[in-house]
N, C-alpha and C positions, 0 to 999 in steps of 0.2 A: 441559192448560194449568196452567201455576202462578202464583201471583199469591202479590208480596209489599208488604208497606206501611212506607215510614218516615218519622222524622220529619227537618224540615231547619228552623233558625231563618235569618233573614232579617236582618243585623245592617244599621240606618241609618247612612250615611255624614255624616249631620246628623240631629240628634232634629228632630221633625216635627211639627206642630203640625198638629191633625184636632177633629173635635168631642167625640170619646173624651180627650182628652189628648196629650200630647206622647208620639210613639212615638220608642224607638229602633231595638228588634228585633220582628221577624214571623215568627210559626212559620207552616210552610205543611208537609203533607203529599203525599208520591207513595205513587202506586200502580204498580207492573211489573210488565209481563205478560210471560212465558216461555213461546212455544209453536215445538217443531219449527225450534231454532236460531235463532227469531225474537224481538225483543224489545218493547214499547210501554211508555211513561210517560204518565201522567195526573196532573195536580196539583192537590187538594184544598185549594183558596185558600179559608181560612175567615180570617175577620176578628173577632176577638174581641170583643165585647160588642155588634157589629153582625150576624153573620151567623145566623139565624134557629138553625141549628145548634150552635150555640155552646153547649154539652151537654155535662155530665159524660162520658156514653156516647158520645162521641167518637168515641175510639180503640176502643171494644169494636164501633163498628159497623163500623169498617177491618179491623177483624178477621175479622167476618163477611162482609164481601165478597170478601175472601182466600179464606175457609172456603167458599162457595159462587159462584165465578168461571166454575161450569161453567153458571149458568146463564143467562149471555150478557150481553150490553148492555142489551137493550129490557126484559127481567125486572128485572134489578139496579136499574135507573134506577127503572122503576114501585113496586118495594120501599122504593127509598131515597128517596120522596116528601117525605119529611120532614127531610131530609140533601142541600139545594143544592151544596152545595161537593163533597159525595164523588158528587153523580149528574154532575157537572163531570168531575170526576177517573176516572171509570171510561168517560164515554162517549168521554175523549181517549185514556186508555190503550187503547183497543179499536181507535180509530181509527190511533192509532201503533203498533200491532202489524201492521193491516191494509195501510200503507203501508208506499211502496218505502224511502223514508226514513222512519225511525222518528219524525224532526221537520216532517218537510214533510207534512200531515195534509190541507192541503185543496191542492193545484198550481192556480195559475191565472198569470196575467203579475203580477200582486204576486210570487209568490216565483218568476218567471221573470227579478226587476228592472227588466221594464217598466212597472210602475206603482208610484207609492206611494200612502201612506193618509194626506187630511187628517188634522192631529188639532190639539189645542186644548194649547196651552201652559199649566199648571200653576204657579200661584201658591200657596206653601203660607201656612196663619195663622201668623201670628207678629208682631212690632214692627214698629210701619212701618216704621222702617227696613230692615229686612230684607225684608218685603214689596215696598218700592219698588226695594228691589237688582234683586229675582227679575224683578220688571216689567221693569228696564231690559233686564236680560239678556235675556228674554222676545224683547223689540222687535230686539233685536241679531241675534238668530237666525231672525228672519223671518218669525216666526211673525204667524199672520193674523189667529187667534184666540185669545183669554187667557181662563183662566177663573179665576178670584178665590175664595175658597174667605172667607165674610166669617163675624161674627157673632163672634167673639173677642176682638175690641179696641174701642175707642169706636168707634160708628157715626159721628162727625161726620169721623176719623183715616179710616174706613174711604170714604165719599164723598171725604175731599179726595185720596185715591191713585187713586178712578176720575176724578177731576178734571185729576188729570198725564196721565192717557193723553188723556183727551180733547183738552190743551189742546194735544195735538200730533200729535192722529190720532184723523182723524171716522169715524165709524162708517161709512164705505164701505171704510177704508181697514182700520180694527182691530172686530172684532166680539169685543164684550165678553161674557161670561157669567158669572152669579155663582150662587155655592152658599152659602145659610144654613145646612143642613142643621138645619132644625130652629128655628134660634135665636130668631125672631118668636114672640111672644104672641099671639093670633088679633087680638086689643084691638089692635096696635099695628102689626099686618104692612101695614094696607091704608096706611098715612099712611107707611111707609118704603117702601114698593114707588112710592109717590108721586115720592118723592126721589131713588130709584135711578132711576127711568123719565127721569127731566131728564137723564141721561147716554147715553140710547138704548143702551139693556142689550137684549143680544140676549135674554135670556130669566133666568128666575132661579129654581133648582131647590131643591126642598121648604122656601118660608119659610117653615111652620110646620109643626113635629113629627107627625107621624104618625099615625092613628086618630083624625083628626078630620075627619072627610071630609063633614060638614055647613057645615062653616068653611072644607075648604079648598075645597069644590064654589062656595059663596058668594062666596070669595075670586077661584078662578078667572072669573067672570061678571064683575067689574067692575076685576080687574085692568089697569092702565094697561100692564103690562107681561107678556110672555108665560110661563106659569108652568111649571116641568115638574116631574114628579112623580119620586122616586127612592128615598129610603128607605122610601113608602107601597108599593112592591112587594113586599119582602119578607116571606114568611110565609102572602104570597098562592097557594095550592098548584091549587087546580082550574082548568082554563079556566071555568066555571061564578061561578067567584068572582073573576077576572081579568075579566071582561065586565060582570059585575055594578059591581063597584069603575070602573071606565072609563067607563061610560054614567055613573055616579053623581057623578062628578065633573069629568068632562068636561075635563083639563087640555090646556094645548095640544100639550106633551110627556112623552115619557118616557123614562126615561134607564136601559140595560137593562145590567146587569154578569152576566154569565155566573157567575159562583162563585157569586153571592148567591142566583139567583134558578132555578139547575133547568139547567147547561148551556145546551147549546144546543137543545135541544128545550125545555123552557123559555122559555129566549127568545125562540124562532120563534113558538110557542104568545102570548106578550104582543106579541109586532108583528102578528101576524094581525088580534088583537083592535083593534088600537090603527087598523091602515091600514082597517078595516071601520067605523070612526066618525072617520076622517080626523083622527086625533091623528098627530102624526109625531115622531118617534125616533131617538135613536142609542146607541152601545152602549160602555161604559167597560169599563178595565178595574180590578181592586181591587187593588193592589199585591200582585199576584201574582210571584212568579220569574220570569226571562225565559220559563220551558218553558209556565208558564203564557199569558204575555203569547203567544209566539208564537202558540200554537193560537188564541187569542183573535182573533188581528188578520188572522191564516189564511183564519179564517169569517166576519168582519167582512167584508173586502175582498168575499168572494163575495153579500153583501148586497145590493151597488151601490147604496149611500146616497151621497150626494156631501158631506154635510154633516159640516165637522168632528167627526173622533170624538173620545172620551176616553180613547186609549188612551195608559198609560206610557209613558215611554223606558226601564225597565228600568238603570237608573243611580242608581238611589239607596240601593243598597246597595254593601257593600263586600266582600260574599261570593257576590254575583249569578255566573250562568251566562254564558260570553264565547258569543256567539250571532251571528248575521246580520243582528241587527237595530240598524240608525243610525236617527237623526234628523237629517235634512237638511231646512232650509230650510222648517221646520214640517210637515215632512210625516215619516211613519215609515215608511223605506224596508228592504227585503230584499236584503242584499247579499252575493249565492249564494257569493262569495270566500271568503266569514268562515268559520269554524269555528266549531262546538261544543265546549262544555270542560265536562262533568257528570262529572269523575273525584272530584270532593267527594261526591258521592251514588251512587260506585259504577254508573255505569248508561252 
């Protein structure tokens, strides 16, 4: 078997506003496996100054997986315990060499186009006006669920845009969700989680930054509103320390992205934990490639969560892979017609 590795940037079609800063472009890594005429891809979605990996020794570790590809999957992954994004990219490259299509990784009626996969429409930070654009369009497109990405702009700006959805679609009709990522001061989160909660917020993911898990355990017990946890996973490597952290804090979700957090054995590994203390779950992806987002939403589907996921539309680049996957009508469907187009990465 041969295995090689490159790199591919990710240029934004709008800069993007996150809790890092305004993005334009996203490097992302593949891996390709070469055996006996056959070929697989794997993409090593690392997010820079968020993905625990985020290491000088990078690239010398893509190297080494190159350099030692003979010794499988389930060794590579346990090696690379420390490198979420490339134990991603090797367990998909193994799976797409093993498959009849080198893209179609997990077959079920999602990529048969009989089913699609909720997911959650995507408000990115920026000016309200711009924010309340992306809402409209949101609402246009059918979408059921909106997720709000807050903690950038005046919080009173950021209440009065969940105030337009509200004044024209009740939470039976629009489930809202919102991400601080961080942004709350432990001092200040319980009296805004107050505020948000008057808008019947489906839930509202990590108000307050990370390793503070005596603050946010507190937090979650008297939270008016359901809280889920997302950036406090990564970094988390053992199930030993995954069960620990979970019982500890007791959130009522969790919100699990394959490249951040260990693949998908990784992620199976955090829902075990989660459905054994009746925490409940769904699974995002990180602005990944579409090669990425596919395999992602592959193994998703075969989950059978019914609850909106956070998977991309794969459209927010200007250099993305032309792929199978639409979004119709808030849902992200597999539309077997479409073609693949990865002649920019050679593969």
């Amino acid at each position: 078997m041969k295995a090689t590795y490159l790199k591919y940037s990710l240029q934004f079609k709008t800069p993007s506003g996150t809790s890092r800063g305004i993005l334009t472009e996203k490097e992302t890594w593949f891996i390709i496996l070469e055996e006996e005429g056959k070929r697989g891809i794997g993409e090593c979605g690392i997010l820079r100054t968020l993905s625990v990996d985020d290491r000088p020794d990078y690239e010398q570790k893509l190297q080494w997986v190159c350099k030692n590809i003979h010794l499988g999957e389930r060794q590579l992954w346990e090696a690379l315990i420390e490198f979420p994004s490339i134990q991603f990219g090797v367990e998909m490259a193994f799976k797409s060499l093993q498959a009849e299509h080198s893209f179609v990784l997990f077959p079920s009626d999602f990529t048969k186009q009989k089913q699609a996969i909720p997911i959650n429409g995507l408000v990115w930070m920026g000016e309200e006006s711009f924010m309340k654009e992306q809402i409209e369009q949101k609402l246009k497109q059918n979408f059921k669920c909106i997720k709000l990405k807050i903690g950038s702009i005046d919080f009173e700006k950021e209440l009065g845009l969940l105030a337009f959805i509200r004044n024209h679609f009740d939470e039976k009709t629009i489930e809202i969700r919102v991400d601080a990522n961080g942004a709350f001061s432990p001092n200040e989160a319980l009296d805004k989680l107050k505020q948000l909660a008057t808008f019947h917020i489906h839930s509202i993911e990590q108000p307050i930054a990370k390793d503070q898990h005596v603050a946010m355990a507190e937090l979650c017990k008297v939270s008016p509103l359901p809280i889920a946890l997302d950036e406090e996973l990564i970094g988390v490597f053992s199930l030993e320390e995954k069960k620990k952290l979970l019982a500890e804090i007791q959130p009522h979700y969790i919100i699990l992205k394959p490249s951040l957090i260990g693949g998908f054995r990784g992620t199976k590994e955090w829902i075990d934990c989660a459905e054994a203390l009746q925490i409940k779950w769904w699974i995002t992806s990180a602005l990944e490639s579409n090669i990425g987002l596919n395999a992602i939403a592959q193994w998703t589907f075969m989950q059978n969560n019914p609850m909106p996921q956070g998977l991309g539309t794969g459209g927010l680049y200007t250099n993305n892979f032309d792929c199978p996957l639409v979004v119709e009508n808030g849902a992200l469907q597999y539309h077997s017609n479409l073609n693949w187009n990865t002649k920019a990465i050679n593969f």
